[in-house]
DSSP file (Angstrom, degrees, kcal/mol; ACC not computed):
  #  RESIDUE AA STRUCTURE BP1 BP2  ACC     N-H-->O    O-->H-N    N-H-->O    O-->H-N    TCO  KAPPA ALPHA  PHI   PSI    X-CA   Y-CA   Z-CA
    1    1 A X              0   0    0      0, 0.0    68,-2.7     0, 0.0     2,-0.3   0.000 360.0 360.0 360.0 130.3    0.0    0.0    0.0
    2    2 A X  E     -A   18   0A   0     16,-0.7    16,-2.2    66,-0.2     2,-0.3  -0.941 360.0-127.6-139.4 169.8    1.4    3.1   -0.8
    3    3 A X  E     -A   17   0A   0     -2,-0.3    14,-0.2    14,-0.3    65,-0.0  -0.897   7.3-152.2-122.7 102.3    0.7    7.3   -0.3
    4    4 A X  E     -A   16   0A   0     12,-2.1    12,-2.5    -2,-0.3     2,-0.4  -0.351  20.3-172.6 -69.6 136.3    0.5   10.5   -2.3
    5    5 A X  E     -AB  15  65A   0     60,-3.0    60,-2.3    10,-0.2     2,-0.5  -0.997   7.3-167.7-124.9 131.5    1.4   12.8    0.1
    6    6 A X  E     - B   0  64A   0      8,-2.7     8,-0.4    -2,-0.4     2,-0.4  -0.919   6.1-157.1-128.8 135.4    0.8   16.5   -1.6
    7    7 A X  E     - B   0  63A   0     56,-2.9    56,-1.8    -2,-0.5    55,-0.9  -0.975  15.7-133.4-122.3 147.2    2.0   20.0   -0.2
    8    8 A X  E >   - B   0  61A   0      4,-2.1     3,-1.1    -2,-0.4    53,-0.2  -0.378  14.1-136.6 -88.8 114.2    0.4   23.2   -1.1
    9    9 A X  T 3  S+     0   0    0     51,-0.5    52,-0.1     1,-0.2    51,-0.1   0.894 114.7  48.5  -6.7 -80.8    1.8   26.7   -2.2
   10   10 A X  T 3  S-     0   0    0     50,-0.1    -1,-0.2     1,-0.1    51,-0.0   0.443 132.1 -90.3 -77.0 -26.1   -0.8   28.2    0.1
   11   11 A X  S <  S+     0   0    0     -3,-1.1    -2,-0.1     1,-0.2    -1,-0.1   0.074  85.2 128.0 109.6 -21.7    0.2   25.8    3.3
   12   12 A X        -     0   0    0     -5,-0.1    -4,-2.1    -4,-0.1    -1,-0.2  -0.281  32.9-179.9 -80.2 175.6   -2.2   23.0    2.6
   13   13 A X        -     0   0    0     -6,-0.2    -6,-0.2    48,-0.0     2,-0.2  -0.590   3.2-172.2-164.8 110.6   -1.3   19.4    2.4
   14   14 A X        -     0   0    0     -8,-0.4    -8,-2.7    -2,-0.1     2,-0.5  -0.589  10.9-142.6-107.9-179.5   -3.6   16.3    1.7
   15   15 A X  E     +A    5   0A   0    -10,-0.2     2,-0.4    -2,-0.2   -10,-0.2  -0.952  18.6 173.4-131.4 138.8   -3.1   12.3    1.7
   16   16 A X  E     -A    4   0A   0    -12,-2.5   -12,-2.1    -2,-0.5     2,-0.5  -0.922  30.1-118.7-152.0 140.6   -4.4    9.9   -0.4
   17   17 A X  E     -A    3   0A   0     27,-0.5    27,-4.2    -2,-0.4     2,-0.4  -0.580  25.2-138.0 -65.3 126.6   -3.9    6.1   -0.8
   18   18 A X  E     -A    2   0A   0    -16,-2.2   -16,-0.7    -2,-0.5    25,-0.2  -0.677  20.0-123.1 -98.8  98.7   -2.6    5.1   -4.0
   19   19 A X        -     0   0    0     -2,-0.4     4,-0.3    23,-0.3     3,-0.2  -0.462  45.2 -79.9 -68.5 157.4   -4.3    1.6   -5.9
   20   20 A X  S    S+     0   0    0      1,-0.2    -1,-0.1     2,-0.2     0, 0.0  -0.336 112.5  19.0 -60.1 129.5   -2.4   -0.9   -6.6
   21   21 A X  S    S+     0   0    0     -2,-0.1    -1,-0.2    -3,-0.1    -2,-0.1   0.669 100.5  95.2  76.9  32.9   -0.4   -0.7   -9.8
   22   22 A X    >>  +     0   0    0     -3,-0.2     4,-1.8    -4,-0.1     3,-1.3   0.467  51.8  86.6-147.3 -24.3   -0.7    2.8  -10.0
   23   23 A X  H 3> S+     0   0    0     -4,-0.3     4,-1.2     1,-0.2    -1,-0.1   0.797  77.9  59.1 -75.2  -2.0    2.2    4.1   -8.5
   24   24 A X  H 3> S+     0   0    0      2,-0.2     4,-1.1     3,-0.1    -1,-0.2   0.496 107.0  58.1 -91.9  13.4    4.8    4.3  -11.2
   25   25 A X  H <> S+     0   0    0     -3,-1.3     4,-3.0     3,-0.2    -2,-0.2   0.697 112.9  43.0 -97.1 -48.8    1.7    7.0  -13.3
   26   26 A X  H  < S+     0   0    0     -4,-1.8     4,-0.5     2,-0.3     5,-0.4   0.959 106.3  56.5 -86.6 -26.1    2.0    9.0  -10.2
   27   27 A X  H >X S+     0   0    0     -4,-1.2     4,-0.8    -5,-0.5     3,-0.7   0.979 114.9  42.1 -33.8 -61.6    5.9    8.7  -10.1
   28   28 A X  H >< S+     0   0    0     -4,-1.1     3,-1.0     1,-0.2     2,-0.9   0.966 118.5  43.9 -87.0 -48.2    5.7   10.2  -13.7
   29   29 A X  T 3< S+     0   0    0     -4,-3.0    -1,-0.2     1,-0.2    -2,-0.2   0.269 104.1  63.9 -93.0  18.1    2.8   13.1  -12.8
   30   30 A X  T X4 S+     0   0    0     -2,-0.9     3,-1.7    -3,-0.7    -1,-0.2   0.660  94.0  63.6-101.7 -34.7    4.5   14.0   -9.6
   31   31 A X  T << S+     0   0    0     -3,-1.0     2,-0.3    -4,-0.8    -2,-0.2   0.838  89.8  68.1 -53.8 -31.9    7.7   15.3  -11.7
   32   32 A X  T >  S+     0   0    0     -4,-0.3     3,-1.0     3,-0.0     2,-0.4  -0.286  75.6 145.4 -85.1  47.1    5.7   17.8  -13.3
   33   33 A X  T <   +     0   0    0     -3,-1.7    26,-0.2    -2,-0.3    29,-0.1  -0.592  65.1  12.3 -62.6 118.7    5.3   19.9   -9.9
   34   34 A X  T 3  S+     0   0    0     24,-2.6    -1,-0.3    27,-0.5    25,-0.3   0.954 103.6 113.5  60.0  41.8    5.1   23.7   -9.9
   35   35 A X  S <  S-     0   0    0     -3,-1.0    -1,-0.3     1,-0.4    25,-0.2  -0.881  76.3 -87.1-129.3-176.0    4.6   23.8  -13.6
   36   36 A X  S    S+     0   0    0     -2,-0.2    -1,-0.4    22,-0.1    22,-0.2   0.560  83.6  57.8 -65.7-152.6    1.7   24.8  -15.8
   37   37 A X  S    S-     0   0    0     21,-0.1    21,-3.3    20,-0.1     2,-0.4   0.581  76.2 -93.0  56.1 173.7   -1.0   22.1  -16.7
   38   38 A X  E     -C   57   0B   0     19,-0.2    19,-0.3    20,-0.1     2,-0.2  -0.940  30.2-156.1-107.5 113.9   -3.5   19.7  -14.8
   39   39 A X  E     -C   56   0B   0     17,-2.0    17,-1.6    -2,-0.4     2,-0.3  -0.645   3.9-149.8 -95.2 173.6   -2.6   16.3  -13.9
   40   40 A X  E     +C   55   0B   0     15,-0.3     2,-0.4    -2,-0.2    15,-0.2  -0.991  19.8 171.3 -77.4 112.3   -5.2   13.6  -13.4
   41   41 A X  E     -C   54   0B   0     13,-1.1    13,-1.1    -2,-0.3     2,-0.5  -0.903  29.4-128.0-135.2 149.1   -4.6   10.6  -10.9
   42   42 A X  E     +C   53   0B   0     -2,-0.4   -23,-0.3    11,-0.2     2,-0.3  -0.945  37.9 174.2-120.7 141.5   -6.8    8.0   -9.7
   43   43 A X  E     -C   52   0B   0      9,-1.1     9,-4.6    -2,-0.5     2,-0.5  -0.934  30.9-104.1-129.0 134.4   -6.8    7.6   -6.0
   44   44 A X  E     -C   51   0B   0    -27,-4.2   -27,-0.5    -2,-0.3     2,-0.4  -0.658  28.8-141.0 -65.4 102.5   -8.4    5.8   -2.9
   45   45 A X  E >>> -C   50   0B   0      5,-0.8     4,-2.3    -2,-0.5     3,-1.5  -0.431   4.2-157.9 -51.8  99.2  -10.9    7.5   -0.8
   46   46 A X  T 345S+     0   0    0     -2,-0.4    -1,-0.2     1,-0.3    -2,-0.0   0.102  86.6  58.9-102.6  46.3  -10.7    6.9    2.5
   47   47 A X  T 345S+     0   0    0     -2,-0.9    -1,-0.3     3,-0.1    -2,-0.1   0.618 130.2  16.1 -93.1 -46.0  -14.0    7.8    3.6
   48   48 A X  T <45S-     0   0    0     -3,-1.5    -2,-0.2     2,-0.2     3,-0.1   0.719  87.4-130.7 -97.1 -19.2  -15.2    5.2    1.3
   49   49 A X  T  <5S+     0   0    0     -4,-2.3     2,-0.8     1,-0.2    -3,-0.1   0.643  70.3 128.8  69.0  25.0  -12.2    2.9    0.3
   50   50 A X  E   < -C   45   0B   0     -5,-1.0    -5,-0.8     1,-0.0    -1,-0.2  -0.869  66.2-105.8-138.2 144.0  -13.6    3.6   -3.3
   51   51 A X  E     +C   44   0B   0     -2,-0.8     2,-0.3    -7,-0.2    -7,-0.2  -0.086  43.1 168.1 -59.9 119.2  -11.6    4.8   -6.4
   52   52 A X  E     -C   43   0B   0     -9,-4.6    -9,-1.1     2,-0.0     2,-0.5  -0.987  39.1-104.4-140.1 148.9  -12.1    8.6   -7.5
   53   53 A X  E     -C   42   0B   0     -2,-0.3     2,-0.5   -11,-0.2   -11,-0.2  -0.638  23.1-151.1 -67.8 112.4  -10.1   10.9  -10.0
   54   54 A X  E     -C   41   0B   0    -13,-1.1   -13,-1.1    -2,-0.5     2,-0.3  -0.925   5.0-157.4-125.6  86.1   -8.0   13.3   -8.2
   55   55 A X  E     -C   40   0B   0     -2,-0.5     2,-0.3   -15,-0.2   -15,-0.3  -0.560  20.7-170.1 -74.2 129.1   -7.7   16.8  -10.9
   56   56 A X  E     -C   39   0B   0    -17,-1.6   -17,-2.0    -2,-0.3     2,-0.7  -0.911  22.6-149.7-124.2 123.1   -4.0   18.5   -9.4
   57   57 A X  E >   -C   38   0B   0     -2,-0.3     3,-0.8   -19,-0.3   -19,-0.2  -0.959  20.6-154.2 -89.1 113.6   -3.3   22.1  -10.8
   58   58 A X  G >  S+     0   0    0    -21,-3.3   -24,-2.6    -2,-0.7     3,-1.4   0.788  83.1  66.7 -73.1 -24.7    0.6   21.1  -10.4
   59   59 A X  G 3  S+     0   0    0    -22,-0.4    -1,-0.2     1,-0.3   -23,-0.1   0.433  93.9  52.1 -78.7  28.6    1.4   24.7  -10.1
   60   60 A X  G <  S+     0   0    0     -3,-0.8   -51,-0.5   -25,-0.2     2,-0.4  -0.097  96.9  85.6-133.4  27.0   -0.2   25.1   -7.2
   61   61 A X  E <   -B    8   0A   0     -3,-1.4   -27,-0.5   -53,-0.2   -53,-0.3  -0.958  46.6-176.9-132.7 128.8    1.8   22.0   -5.4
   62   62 A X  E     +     0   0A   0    -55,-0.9     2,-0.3    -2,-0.4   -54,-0.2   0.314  60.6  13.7 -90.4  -0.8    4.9   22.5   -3.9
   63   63 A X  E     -B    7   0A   0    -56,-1.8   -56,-2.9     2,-0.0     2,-0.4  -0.903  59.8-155.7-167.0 133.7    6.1   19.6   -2.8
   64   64 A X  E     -B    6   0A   0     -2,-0.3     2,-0.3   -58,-0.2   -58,-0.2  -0.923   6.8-179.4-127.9 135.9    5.4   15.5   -3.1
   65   65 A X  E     -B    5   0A   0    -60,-2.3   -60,-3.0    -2,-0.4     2,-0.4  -0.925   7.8-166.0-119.7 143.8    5.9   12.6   -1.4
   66   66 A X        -     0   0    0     -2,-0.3   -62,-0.1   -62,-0.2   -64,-0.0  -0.807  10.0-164.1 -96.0 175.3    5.2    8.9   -1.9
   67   67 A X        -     0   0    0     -2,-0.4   -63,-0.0     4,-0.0     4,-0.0  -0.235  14.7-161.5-155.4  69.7    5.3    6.3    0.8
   68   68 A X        -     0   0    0    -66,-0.2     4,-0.3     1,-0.2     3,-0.2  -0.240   9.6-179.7 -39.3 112.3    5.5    2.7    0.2
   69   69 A X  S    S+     0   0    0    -68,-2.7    -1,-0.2     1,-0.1     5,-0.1   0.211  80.9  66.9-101.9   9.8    4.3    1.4    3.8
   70   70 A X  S    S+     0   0    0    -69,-0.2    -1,-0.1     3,-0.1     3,-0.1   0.106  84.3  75.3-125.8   6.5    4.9   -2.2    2.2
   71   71 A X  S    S-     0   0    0      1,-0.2     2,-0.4    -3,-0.2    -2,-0.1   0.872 107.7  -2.3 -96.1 -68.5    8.7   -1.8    1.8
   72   72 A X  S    S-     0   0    0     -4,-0.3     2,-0.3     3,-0.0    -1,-0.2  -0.938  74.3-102.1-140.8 143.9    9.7   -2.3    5.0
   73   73 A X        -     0   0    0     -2,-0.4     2,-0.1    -3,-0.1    -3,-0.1  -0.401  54.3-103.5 -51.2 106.8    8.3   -2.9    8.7
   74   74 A X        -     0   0    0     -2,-0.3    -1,-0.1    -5,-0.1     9,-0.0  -0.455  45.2 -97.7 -67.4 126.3    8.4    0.7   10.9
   75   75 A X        -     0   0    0      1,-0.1     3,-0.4    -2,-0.1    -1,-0.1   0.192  37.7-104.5 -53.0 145.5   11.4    0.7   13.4
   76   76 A X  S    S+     0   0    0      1,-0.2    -1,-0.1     0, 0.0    -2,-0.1   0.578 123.5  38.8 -41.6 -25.4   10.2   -0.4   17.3
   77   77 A X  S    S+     0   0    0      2,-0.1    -1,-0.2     0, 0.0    -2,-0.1   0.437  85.4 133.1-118.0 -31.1   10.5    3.1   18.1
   78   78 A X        -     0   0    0     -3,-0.4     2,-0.4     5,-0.1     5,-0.0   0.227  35.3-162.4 -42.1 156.8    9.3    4.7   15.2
   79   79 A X        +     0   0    0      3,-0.0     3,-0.2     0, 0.0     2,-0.1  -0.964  30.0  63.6-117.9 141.2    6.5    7.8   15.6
   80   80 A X  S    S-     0   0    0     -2,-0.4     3,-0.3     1,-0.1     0, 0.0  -0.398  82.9 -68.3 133.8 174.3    4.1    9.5   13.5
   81   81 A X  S    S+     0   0    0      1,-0.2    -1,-0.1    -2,-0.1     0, 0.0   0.234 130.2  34.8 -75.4   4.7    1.2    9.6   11.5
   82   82 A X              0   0    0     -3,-0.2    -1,-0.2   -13,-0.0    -2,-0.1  -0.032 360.0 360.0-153.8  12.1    2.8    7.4    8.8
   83   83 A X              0   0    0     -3,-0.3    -9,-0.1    -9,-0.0    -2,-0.1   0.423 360.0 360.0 -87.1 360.0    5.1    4.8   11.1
């Protein structure tokens, strides 16, 4: 299972679960960050657990993370919202 993580221009920043097979399309639409155009992604909801198209003006994202939680097992110690 892995996680788009997206931060804002403005300050904002949302999370959204990623289906399966689908992360190396968001690999390639994350690169286009802070330039012109609209990407399209499909994403999980997690209010519902059910797949909806997620419109990103990339100039209006400053920052992206994924996070493959399926890589490896979070440290005994580990913290956070994503550990």
């Amino acid at each position: 299972m892995s996680y788009l993580l997206l931060y804002g221009v403005g300050g904002w920043s949302q999370r959204w679960q990623i289906p399966v097979g689908q992360d190396e399309l968001v690999h390639t639409e994350i690169s286009h960050i802070g330039q012109e155009g609209i990407g399209r992604l499909s994403v999980i909801d997690s209010q519902t657990d059910a797949v909806a198209t997620l419109v990103i003006a990339w100039q209006s994202v400053a920052a992206a993370v994924v996070v493959d939680s399926t890589s490896q097992r979070p440290a005994e110690d580990a913290t956070g919202q994503y550990a």
